[in-house]
C-alpha positions in Angstrom: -68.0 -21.9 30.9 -68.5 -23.6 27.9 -68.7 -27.2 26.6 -65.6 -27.1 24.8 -63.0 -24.9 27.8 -64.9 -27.1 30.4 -63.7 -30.2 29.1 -59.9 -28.7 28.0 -59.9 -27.7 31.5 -60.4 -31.4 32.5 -58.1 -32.9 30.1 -55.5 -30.3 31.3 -55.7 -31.5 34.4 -55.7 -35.1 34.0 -52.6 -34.7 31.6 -50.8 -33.0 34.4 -51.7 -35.8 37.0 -50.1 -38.5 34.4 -46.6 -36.1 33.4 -46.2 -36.4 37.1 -47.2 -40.4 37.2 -45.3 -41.2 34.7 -41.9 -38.8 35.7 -42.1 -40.5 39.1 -41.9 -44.1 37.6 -39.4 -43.1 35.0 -36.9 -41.8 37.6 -37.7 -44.3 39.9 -36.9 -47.2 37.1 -34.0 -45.0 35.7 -32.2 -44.7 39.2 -32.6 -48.6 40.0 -30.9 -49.4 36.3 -27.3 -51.2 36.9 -24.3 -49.5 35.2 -24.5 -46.0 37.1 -21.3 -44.4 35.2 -20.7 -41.7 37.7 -20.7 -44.2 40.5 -18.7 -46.6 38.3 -16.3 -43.7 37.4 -15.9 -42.6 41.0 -15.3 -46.2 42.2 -12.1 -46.6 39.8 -10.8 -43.2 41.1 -11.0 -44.1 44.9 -9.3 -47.6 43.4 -6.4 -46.0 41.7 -5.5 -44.4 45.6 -7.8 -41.0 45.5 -9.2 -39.7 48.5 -13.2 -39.7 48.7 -12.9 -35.9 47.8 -10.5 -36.1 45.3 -12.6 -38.6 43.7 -15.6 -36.5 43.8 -14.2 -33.5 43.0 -12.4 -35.5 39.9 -15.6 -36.8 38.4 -17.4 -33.8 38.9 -15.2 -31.9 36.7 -15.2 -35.1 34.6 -19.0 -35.0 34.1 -20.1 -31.4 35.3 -22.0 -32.5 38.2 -22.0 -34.9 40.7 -25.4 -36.6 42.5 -25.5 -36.3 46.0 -28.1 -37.1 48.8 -30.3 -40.0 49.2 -33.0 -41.2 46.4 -35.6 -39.3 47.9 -33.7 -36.0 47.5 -32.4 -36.6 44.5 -36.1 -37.4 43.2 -36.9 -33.9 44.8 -34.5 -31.9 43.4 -35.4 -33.4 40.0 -39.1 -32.7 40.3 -38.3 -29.1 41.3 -35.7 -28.9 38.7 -38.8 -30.4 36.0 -41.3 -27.0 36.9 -37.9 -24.7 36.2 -37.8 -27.0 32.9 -34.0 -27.6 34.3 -33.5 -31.5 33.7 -29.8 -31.4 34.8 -26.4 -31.9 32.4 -26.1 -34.4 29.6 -23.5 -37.2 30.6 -22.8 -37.9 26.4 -22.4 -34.4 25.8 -20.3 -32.8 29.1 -21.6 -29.6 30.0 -25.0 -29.9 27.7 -28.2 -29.3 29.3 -30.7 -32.1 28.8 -33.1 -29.8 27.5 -31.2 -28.4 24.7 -29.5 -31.8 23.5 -33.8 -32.8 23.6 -34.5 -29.5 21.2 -31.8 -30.6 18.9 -32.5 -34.3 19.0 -36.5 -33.5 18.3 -36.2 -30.7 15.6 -35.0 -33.7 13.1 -37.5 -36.6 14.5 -41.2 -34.0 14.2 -40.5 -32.8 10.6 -40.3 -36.3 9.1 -42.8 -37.7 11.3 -45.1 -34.9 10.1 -44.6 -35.0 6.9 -44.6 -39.0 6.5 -47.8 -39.4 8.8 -50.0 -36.3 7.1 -48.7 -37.8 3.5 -49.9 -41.5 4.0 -53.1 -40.3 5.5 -54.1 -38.0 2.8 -53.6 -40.9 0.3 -55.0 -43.5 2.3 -58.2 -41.2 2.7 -58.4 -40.9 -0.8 -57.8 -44.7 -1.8 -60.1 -46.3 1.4 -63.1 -44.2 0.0 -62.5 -45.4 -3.4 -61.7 -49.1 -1.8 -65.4 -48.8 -0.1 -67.3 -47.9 -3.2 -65.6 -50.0 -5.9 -65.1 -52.7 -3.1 -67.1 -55.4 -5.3 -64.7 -54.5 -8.5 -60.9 -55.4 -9.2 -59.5 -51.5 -8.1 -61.2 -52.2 -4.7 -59.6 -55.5 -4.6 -56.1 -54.1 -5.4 -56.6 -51.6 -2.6 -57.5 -53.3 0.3 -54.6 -55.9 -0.7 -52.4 -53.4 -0.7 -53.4 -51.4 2.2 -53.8 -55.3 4.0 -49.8 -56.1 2.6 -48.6 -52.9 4.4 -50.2 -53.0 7.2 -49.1 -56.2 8.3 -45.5 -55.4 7.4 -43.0 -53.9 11.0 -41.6 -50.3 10.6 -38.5 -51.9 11.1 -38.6 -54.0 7.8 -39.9 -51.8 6.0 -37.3 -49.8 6.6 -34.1 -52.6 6.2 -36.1 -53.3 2.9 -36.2 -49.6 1.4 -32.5 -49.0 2.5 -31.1 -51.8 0.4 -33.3 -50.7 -2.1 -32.4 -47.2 -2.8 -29.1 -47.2 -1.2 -27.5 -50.7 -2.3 -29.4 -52.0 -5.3 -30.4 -48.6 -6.8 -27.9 -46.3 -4.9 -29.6 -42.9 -5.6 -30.5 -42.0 -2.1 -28.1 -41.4 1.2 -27.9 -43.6 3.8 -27.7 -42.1 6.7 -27.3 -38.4 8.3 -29.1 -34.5 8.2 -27.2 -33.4 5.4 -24.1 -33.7 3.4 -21.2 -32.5 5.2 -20.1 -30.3 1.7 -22.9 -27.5 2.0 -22.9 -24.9 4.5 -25.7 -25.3 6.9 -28.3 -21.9 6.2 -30.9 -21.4 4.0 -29.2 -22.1 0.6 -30.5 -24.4 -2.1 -27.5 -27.1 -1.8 -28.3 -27.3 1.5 -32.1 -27.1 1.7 -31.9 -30.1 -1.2 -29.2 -31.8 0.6 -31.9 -32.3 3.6 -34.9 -33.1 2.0 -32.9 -35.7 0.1 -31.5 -37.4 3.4 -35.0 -37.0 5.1 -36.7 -38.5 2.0 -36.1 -42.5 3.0 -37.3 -41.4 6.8 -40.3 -40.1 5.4 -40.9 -42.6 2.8 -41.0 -45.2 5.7 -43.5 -43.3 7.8 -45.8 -43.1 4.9 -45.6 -46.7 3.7 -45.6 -47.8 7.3 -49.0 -46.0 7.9 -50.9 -46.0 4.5 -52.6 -49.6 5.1 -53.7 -48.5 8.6 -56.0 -45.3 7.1 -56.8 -47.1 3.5 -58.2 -50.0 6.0 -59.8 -47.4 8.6 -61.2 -45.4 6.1 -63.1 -48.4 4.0 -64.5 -50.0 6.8 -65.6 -45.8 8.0 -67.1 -45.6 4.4 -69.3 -49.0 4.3 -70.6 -48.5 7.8 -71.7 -44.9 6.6 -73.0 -46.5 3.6 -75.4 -48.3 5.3 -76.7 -45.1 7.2 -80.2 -43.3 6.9 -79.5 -40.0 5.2 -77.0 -41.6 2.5 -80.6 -43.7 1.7 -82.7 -40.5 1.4 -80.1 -38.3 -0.4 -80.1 -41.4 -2.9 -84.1 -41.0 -3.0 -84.2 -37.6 -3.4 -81.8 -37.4 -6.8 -79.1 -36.0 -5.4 -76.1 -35.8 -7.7 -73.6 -38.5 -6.9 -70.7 -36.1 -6.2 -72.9 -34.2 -3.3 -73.3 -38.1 -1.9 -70.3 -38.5 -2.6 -69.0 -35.3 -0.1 -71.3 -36.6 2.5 -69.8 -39.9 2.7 -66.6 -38.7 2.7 -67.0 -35.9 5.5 -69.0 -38.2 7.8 -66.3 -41.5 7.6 -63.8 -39.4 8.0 -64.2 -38.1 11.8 -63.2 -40.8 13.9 -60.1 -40.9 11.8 -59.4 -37.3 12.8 -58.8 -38.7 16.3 -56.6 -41.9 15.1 -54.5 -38.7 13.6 -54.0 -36.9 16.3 -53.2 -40.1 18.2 -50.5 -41.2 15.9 -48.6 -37.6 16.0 -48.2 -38.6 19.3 -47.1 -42.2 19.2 -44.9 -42.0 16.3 -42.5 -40.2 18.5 -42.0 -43.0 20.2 -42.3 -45.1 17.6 -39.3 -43.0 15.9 -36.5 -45.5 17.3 -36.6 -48.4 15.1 -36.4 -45.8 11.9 -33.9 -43.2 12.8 -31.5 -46.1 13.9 -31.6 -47.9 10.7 -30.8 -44.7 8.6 -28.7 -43.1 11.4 -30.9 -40.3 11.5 -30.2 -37.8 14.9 -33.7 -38.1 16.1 -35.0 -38.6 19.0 -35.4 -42.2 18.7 -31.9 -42.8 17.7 -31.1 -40.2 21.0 -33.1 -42.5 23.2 -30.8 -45.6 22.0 -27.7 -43.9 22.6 -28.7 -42.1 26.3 -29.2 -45.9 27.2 -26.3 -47.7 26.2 -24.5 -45.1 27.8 -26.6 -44.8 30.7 -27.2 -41.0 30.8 -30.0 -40.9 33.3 -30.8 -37.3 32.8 -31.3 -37.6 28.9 -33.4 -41.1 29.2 -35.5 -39.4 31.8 -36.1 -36.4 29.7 -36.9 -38.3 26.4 -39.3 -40.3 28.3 -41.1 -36.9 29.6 -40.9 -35.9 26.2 -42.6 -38.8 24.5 -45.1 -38.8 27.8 -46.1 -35.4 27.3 -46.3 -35.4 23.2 -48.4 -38.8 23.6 -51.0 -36.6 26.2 -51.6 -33.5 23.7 -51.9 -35.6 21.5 -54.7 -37.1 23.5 -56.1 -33.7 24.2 -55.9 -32.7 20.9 -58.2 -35.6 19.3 -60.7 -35.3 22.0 -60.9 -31.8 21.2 -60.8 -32.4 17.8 -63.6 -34.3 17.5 -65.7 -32.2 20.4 -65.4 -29.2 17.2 -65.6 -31.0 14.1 -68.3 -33.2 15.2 -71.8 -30.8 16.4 -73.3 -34.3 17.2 -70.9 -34.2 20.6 -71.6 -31.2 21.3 -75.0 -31.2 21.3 -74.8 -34.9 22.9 -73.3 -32.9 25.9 -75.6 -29.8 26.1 -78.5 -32.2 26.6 -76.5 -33.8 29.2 -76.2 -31.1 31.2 
């Protein structure tokens, strides 16, 4: 077995330990919340004179399920329901699986999060290897103040700041929703423009909020490679400034490879404080709603979903680096 499927295999593995970890807490915390709506529900029933069965019977229709057995078996069933992918019914949305209201809720949270997150880390590649080299000039000045300005600045505000921006003060973007309600959902060009100009404050924040993270990452990457060996010899030996210039840039890059990958991962999370303030039906602004109305099977299976997102991502900057850098590799083969 290889270097590279021997530690997948192990990362598997350990990622399928913690889904299971972190599922038990969740439904553990979930069931102990106070506001249960079914019980709350079923509690009026027997109140207004209903029988115990009539009750049950009443709210199951209400609800399209009713939970029955002790904690223990209801933890069961859920676990055995989890390997099916079967996360029960939706109590928002009567008679919705959990796992389909999850698929609509996530479709609008990854494009935006993709496209805002691989946006601001292009351009803060590009401006923190500039930042390093002209760092003793006025454009390396400007850079790391900006990159220091936005960094230090919560998702949150940036977010309350660029919606009474362009929707208030300059009104030429919308403030909330997927679309206008006037085009025909399909692949036409009202619509298609429609939803890249209702994503476009969603994505805007995701790139502002992360650009003084990478232009930061990637100067101090680029003055620690500086200071390396073969940048020294390449310099001695004439080469031109552009080849120095590629050498610098492929080596500080790596570790921010991994800081990528990580941030796919947490940004679903992360998603709340963004999709609220624009009203956009993410996942985030899912999560908010399945716990003010105490869903239990939606919170449970946004949790999972954020848990197992945050875990490949894991995996997939570990592995990253394991085939873009032949320094681990190697590192490993002499290990063994």
């Amino acid at each position: 077995m290889t270097v590279i499927a021997r530690r997948l295999a192990g990362h598997l593995a350990r990622g399928l330990v913690m889904v299971l970890v972190v599922t038990t807490i969740s439904f553990v915390i979930i069931r102990n919340i106070p506001g249960d709506p079914i019980a709350a529900r079923y509690e009026k029933l027997i109140e207004q004179g209903m029988s115990p069965d009539q009750a049950e019977r009443a709210t199951a229709v209400l609800y399209g399920f009713m939970p029955k057995g002790t904690l223990w078996q209801q933890y069961v069933d859920y676990m055995t329901g989890l390997f099916t992918l079967d996360l029960g019914e939706s109590l928002m949305t009567p008679g919705a699986q959990v796992t389909d209201v999850l698929f609509e809720a996530t479709k609008w949270t990854v494009l935006p999060v993709l496209v805002g997150t691989l946006l601001s880390f292009l351009i803060g590649v590009m401006m923190g290897v500039y930042a390093a080299i002209k760092r003793s000039g006025k454009l390396g000045d400007v850079l790391a103040v900006s990159g220091s300005l936005l960094h230090g600045i919560p998702q949150y505000v940036l977010a309350l700041l660029l919606g009474a921006l362009f929707t208030t003060l300059i009104p030429i973007l919308p403030s909330g929703g997927t679309a206008d309600i006037m085009f025909e959902p399909g692949f036409n060009l009202d619509y298609i423009g429609s939803l890249i100009e209702h994503a476009t404050l969603p994505v805007l924040t995701y790139a502002l909020a992360s650009y003084g993270g990478w232009i930061l990452a990637m100067k101090s990457s680029v003055v620690t490679v500086l200071g390396d060996d073969f940048i020294l010899a390449a310099e001695l030996r004439g080469m031109k400034r552009g080849i120095i210039f590629r050498y610098i840039a492929r080596n500080a890059i790596l570790p921010l490879f991994t800081i990528l990958a990580l941030s796919l991962g947490l940004l679903f999370g992360g998603a709340i404080f963004i999709e609220r303030i624009f009203n956009y039906p993410g996942l985030g602004l899912m999560l908010i709603d399945s716990i003010t109305n105490r869903d239990f099977a939606l919170m449970g299976g946004a949790f999972l979903l954020i848990t197992v997102a945050i875990i490949i991502a894991n995996i997939v900057a570990d592995m990253l680096y394991t085939v873009i850098d032949p320094r681990v590799r190697s590192g490993e083969e002499v290990a063994r």
